[in-house]
C-alpha positions in Angstrom: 1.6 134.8 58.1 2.2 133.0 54.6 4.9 133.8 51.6 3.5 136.0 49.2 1.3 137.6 52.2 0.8 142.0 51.5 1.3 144.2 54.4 1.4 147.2 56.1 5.0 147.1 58.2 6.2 149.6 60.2 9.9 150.0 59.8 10.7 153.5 61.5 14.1 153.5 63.2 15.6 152.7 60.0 19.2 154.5 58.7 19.5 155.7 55.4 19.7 154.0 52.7 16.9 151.3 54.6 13.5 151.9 54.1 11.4 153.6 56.9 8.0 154.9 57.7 5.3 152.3 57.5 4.8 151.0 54.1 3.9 148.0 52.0 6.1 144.9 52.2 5.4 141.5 50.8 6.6 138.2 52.7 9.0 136.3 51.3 10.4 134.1 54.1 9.0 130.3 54.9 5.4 129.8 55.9 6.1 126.9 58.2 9.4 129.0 59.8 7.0 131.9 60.2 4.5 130.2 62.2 7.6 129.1 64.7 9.7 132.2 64.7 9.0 135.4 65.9 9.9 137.6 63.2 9.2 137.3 59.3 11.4 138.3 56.3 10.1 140.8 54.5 10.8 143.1 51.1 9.4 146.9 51.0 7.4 147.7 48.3 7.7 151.2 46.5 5.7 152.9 43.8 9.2 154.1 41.5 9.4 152.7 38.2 11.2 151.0 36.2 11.4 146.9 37.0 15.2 146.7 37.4 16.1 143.2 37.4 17.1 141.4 39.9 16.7 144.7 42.0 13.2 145.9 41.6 10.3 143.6 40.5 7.0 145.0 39.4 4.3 143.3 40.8 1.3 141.9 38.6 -1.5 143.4 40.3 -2.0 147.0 41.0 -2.1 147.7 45.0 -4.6 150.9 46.1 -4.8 151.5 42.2 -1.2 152.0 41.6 2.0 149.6 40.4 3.9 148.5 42.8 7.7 147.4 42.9 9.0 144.8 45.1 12.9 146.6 45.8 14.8 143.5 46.2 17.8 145.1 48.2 15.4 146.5 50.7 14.9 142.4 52.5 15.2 142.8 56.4 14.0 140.4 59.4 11.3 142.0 61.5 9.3 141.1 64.3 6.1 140.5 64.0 5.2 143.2 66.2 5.6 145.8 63.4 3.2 144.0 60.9 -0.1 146.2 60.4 -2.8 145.0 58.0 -2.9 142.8 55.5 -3.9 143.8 52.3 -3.7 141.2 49.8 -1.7 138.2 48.2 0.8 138.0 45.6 0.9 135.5 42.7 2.4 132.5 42.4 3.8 133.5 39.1 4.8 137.0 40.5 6.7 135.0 43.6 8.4 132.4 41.0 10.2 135.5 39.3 10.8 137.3 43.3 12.7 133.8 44.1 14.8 134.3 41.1 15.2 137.6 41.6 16.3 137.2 45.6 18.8 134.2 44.0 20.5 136.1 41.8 20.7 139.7 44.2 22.3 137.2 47.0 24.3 135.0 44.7 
């Protein structure tokens, strides 16, 4: 699974305020680490406007037709047993600004 990677993860048994259900997430952690470890970072994607930076990051493509926010506060670990299907990449550019973004949220 690469950085940037788009995918379906199921994150049920989650507490409010975490995210559940299954949902979009895009992969932010270290290709090389995911191939070794078995379980990814990830950050849920939602379709609730605005961009809020650092905490919610519009993505530059539109996913299923629609804009999609990466919610910054939402990162979690998770095995890769809950990753579903992939559906797509983000940019380069758009993962530039996320590693800003994550930098200044954890700072």
């Amino acid at each position: 699974m690469t950085r940037g990677t788009i995918v379906w993860v199921n994150l049920e048994d989650a507490s409010t305020p975490e995210f559940g259900k299954t949902r979009l997430s895009i992969v932010v952690s270290n290709t090389i680490q995911n191939e070794i470890l078995d379980t990814i970072a990830v950050i849920p994607l939602s379709t609730r406007a605005p961009e809020i930076w650092p905490l919610r990051m519009e993505l530059d493509t539109k996913i299923r037709g629609r804009k999609s926010f990466a919610v910054v506060p939402g990162i979690r670990q998770v095995d890769k047993a809950r990753l579903l299907d992939r559906v797509g990449h983000a940019s380069h550019e758009f993962m530039a600004r996320l590693n800003e973004a994550i930098s200044a949220y954890l700072s």
